[in-house]
C-alpha positions as protocol buffer text, in pm:
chain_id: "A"
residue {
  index: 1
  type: UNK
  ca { x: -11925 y: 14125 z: 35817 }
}
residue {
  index: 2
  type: UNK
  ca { x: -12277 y: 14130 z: 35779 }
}
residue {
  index: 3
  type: UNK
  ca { x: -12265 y: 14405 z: 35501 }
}
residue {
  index: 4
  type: UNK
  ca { x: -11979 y: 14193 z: 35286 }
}
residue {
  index: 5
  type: UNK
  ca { x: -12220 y: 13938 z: 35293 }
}
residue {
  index: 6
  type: UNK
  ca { x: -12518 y: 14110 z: 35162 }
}
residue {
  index: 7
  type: UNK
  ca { x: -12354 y: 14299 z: 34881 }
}
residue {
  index: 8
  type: UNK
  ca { x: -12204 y: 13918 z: 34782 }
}
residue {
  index: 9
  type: UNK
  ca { x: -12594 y: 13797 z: 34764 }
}
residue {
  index: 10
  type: UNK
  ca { x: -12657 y: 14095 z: 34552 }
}
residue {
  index: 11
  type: UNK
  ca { x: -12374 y: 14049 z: 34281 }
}
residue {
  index: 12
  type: UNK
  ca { x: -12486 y: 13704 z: 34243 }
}
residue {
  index: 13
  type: UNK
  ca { x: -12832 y: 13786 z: 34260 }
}
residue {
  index: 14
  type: UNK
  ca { x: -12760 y: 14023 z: 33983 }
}
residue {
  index: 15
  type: UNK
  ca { x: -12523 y: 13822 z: 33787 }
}
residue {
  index: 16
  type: UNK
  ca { x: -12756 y: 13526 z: 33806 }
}
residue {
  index: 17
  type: UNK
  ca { x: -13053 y: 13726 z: 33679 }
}
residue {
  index: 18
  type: UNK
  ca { x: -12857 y: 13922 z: 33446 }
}
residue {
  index: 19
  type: UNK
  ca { x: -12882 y: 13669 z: 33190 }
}
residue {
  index: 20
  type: UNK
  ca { x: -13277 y: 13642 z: 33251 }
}
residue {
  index: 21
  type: UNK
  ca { x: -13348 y: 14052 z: 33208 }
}
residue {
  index: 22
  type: UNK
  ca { x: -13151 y: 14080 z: 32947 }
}
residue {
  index: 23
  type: UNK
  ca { x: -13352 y: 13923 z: 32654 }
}
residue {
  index: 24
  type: UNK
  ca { x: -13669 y: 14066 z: 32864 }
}
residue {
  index: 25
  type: UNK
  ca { x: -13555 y: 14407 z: 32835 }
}
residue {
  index: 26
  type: UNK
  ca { x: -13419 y: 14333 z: 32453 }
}
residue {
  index: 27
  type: UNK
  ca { x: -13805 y: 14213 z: 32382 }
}
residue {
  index: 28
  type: UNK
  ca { x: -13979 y: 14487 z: 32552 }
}
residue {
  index: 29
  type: UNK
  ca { x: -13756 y: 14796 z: 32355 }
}
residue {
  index: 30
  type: UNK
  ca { x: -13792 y: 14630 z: 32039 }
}
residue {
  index: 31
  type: UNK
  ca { x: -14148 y: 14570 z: 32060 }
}
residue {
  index: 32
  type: UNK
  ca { x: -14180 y: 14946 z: 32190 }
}
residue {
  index: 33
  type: UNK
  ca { x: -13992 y: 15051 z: 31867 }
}
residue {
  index: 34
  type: UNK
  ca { x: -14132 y: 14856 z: 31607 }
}
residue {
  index: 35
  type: UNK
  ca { x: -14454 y: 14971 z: 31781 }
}
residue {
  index: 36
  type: UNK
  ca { x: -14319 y: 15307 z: 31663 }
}
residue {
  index: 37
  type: UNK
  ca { x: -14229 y: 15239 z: 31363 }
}
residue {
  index: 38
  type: UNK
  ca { x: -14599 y: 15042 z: 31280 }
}
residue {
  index: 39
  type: UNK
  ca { x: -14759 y: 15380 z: 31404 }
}
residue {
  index: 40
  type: UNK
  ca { x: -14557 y: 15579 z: 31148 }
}
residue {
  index: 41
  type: UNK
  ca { x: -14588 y: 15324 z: 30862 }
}
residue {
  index: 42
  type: UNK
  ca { x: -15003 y: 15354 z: 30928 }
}
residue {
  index: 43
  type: UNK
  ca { x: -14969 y: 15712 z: 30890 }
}
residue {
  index: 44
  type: UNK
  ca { x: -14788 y: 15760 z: 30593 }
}
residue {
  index: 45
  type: UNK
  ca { x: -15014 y: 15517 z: 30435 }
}
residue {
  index: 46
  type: UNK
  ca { x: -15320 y: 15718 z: 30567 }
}
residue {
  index: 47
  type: UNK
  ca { x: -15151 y: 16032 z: 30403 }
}
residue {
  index: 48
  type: UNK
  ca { x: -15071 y: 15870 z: 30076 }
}
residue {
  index: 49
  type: UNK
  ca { x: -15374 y: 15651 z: 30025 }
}
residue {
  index: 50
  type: UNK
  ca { x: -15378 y: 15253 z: 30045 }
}
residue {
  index: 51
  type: UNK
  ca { x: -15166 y: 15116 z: 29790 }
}
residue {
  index: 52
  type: UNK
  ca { x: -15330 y: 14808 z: 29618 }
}
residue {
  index: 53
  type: UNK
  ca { x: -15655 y: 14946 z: 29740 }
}
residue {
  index: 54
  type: UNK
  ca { x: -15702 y: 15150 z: 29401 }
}
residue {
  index: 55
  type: UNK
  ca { x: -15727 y: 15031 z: 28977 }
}
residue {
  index: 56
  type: UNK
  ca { x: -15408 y: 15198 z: 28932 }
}
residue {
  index: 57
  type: UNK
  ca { x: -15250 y: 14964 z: 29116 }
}
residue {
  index: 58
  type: UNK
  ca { x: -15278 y: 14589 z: 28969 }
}
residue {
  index: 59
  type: UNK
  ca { x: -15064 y: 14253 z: 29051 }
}
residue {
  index: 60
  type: UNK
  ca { x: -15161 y: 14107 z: 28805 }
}
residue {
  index: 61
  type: UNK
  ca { x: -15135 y: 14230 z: 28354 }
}
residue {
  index: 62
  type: UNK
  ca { x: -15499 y: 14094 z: 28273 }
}
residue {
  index: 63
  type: UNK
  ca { x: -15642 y: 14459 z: 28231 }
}
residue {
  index: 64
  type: UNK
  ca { x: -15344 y: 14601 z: 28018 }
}
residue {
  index: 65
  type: UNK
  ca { x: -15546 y: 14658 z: 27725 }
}
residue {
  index: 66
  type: UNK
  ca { x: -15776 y: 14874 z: 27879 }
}
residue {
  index: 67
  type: UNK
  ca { x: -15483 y: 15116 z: 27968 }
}
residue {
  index: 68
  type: UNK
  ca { x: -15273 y: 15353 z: 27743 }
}
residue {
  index: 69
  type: UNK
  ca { x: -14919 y: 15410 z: 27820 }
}
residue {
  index: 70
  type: UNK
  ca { x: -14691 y: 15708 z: 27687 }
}
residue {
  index: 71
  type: UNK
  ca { x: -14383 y: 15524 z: 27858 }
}
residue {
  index: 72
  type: UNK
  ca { x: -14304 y: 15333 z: 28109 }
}
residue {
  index: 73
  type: UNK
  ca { x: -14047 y: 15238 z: 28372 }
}
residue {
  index: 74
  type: UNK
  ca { x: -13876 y: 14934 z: 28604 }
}
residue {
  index: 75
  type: UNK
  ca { x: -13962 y: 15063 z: 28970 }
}
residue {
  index: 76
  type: UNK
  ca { x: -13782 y: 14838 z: 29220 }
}
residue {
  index: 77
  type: UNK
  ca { x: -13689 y: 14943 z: 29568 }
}
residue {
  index: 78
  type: UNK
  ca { x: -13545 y: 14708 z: 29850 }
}
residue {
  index: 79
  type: UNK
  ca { x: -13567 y: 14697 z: 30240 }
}
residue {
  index: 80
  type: UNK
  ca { x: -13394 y: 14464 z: 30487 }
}
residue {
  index: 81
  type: UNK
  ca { x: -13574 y: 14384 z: 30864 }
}
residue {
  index: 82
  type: UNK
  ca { x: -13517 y: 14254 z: 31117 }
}
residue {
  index: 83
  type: UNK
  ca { x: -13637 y: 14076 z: 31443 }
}
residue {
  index: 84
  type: UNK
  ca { x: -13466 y: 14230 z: 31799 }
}
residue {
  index: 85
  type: UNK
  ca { x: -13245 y: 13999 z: 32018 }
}
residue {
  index: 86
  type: UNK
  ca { x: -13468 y: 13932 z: 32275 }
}
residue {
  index: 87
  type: UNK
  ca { x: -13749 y: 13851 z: 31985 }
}
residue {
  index: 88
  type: UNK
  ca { x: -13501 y: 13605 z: 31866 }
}
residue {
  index: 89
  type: UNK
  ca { x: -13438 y: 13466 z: 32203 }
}
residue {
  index: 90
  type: UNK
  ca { x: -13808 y: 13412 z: 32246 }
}
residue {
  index: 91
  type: UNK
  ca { x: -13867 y: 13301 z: 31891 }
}
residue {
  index: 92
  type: UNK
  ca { x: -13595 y: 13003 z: 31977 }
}
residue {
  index: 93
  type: UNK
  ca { x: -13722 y: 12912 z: 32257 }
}
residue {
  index: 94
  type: UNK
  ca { x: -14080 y: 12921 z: 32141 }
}
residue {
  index: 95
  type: UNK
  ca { x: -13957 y: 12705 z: 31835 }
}
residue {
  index: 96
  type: UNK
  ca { x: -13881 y: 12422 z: 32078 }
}
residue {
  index: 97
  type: UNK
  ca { x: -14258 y: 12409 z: 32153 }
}
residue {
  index: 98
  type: UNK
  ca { x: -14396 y: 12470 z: 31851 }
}
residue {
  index: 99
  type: UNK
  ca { x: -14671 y: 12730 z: 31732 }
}
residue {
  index: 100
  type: UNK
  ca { x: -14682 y: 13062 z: 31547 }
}
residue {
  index: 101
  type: UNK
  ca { x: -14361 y: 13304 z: 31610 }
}
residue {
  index: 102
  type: UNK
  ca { x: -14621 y: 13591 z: 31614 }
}
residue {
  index: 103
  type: UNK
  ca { x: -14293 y: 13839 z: 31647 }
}
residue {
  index: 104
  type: UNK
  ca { x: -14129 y: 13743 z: 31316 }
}
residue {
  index: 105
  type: UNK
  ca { x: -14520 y: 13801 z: 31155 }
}
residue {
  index: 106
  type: UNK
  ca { x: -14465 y: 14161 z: 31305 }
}
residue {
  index: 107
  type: UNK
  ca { x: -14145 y: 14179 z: 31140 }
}
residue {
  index: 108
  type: UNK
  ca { x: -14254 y: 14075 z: 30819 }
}
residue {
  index: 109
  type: UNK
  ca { x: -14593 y: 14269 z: 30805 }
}
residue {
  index: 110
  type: UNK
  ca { x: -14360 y: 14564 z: 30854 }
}
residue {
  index: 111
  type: UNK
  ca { x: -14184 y: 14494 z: 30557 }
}
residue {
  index: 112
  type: UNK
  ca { x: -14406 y: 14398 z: 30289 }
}
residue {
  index: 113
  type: UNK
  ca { x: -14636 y: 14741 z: 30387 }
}
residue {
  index: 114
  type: UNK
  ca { x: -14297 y: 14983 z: 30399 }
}
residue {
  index: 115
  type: UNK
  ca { x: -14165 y: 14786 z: 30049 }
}
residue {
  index: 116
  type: UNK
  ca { x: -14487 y: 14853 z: 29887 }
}
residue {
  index: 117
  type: UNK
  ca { x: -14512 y: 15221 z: 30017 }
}
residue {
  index: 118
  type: UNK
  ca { x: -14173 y: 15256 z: 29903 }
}
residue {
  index: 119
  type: UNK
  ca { x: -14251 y: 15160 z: 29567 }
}
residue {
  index: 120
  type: UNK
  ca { x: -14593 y: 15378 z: 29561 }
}
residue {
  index: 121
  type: UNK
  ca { x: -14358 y: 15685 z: 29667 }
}
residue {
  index: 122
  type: UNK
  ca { x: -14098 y: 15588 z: 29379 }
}
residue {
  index: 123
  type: UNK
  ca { x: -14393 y: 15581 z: 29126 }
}
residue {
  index: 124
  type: UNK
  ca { x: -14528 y: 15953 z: 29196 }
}
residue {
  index: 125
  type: UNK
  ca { x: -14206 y: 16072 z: 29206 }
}
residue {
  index: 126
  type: UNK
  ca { x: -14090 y: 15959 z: 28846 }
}
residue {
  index: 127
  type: UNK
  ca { x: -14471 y: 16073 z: 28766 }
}
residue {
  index: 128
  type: UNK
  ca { x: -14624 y: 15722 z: 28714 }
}
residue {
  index: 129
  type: UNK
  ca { x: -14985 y: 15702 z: 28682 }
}
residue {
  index: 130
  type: UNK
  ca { x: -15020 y: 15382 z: 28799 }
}
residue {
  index: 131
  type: UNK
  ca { x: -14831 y: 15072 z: 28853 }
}
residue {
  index: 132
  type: UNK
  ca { x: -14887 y: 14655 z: 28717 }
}
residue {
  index: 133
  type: UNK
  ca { x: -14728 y: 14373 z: 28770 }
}
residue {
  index: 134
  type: UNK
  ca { x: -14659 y: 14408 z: 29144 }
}
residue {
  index: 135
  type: UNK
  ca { x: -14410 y: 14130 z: 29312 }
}
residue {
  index: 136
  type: UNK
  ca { x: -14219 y: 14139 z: 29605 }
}
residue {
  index: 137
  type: UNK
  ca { x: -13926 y: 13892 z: 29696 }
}
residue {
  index: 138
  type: UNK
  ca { x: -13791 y: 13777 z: 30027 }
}
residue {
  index: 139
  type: UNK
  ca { x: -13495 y: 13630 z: 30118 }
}
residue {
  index: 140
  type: UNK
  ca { x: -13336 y: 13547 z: 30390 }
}
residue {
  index: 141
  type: UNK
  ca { x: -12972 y: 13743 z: 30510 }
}
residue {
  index: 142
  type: UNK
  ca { x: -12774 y: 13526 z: 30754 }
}
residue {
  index: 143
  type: UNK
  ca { x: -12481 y: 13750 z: 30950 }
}
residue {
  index: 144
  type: UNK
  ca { x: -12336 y: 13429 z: 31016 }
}
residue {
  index: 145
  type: UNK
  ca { x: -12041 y: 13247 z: 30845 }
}
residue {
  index: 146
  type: UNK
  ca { x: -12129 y: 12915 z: 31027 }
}
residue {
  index: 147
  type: UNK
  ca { x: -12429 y: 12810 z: 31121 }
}
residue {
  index: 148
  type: UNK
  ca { x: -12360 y: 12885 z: 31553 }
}
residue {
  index: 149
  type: UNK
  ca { x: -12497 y: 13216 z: 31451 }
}
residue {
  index: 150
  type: UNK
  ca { x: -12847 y: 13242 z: 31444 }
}
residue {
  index: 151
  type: UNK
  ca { x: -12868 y: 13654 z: 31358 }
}
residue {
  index: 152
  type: UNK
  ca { x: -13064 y: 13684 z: 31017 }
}
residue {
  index: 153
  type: UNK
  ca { x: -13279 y: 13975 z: 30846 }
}
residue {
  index: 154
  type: UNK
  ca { x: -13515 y: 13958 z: 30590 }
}
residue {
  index: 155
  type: UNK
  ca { x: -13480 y: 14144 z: 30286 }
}
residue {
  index: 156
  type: UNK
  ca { x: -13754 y: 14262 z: 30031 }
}
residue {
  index: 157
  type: UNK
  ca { x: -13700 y: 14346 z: 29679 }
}
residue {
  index: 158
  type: UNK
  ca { x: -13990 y: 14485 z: 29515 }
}
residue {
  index: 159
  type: UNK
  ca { x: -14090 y: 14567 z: 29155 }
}
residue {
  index: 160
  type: UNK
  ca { x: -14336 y: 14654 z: 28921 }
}
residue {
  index: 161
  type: UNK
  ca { x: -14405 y: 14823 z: 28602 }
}
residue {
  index: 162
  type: UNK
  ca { x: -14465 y: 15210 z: 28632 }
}
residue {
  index: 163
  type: UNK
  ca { x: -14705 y: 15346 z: 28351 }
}
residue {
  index: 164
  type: UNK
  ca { x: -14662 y: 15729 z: 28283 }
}
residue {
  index: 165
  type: UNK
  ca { x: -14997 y: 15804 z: 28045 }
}
């Protein structure tokens, strides 16, 4: 009798703290893979130099008349991220109380620095010699068709001119 009772604590021990682990354990392998993927994103920029870090690469037209151009070419690329479900859970809850949802910074760090390298690799590989006019765009991409839903991703479009000289 004693043993029926026990493994009856245990199930609802287990299906009372299932709930609780769940978004803990969500949290902890999403952190531990966009950990991953922010260690291979730092190393590809290490191999293929900082993007805006250079003269080639300019946000803004002012020194176009400095710079000859044979031809040149629309370079656009686009990347959608994403927080984890657990990182969601916690971003709710820390919404009720207010203050920086430091996860969704991760997220969107993540994508601005892979959109830009993204657009560096597109450049060099239609031989562009440099690149002006850099913008990205975010929006926001809601799974949801009603508003229950809170699942969303972030997508980034961006563009620039490629100069070939």
């Amino acid at each position: 009798m004693s043993e029926d009772s026990s493994f009856i604590i245990v199930l609802v021990l287990l299906f009372s703290l299932l709930p609780i682990l769940l978004p803990f354990l969500s949290w902890a392998i999403g952190r531990w893979y966009q950990g991953r993927l922010m260690d291979a994103l730092v190393l590809n920029e290490k191999q293929n130099g900082m993007m805006l870090q250079n003269d080639q690469h300019l946000s803004t037209s002012s020194s176009m008349t400095t710079m000859a151009a044979a031809s040149s070419t629309l370079l656009h690329v686009s990347i959608c991220v994403g927080p984890s479900m657990g990182q969601i859970f916690f971003m709710w809850f820390k919404s009720l109380f207010g203050g920086r949802l430091y996860s969704y910074d991760v997220v969107l760090d993540y994508g601005r620095r892979e959109a830009l390298l993204r657009l560096n690799q597109q450049a060099k590989d239609l031989g562009c010699s440099s690149m002006v006019n850099i913008r990205i765009e975010t929006s926001t991409v809601s799974f949801a068709k009603n508003n229950k839903n809170k699942t969303s991703s972030v997508e980034f479009l961006a563009f620039a001119t490629g100069i070939r000289q």
